[in-house]
C-alpha positions as CSV (number, residue, x, y, z in Angstrom):
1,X,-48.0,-29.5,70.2
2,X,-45.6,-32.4,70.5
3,X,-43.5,-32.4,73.4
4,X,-40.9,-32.2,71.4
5,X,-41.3,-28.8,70.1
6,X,-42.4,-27.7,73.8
7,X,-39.4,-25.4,74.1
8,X,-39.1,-24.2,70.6
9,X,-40.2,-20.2,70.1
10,X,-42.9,-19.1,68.0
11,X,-42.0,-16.9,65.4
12,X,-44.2,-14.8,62.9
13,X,-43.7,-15.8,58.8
14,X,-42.2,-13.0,58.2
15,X,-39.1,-12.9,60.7
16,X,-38.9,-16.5,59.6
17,X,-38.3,-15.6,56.2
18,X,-36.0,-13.0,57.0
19,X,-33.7,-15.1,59.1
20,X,-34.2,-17.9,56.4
21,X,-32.3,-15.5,53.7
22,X,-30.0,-14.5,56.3
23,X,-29.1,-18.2,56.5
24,X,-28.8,-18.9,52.7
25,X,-26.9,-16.2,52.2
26,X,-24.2,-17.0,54.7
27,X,-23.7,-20.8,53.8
28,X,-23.6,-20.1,49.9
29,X,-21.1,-16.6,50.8
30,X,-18.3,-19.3,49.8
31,X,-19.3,-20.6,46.9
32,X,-16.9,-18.6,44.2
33,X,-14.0,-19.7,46.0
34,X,-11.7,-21.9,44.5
35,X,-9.2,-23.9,47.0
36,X,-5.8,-25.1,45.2
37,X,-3.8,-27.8,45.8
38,X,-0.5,-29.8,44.9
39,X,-3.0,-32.3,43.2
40,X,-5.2,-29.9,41.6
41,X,-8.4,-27.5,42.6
42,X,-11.7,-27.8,43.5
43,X,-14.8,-26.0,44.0
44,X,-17.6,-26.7,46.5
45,X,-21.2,-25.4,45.8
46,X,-23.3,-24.9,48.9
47,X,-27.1,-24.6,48.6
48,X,-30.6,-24.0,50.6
49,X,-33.1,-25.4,49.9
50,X,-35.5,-23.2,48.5
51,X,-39.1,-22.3,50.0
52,X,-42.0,-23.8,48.6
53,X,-45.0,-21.9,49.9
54,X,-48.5,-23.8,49.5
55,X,-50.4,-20.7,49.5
């Protein structure tokens, strides 16, 4: 293992799963809302990346 990662905790697929949905679902909770301004209104659309697994 890299030194780099020497620190990092293993965690089992599953609970990485879990806390990945956890994640997408809290950064894309915003995405229906619509801010208005003086100048007009936008929109921004915040995504994850989804999970590709290989097997």
């Amino acid at each position: 293992m890299p030194n780099a990662y020497t620190d990092d905790e293993m965690i089992s697929h599953g609970t990485f799963i879990s806390k990945w949905k956890a994640n997408k679902k809290d950064v894309e909770k915003n995405n229906d809302v619509v801010t208005y301004s003086l100048t007009g209104s936008s929109n921004i659309k915040q995504t994850v990346a989804p999970i590709k697994e290989l097997y």
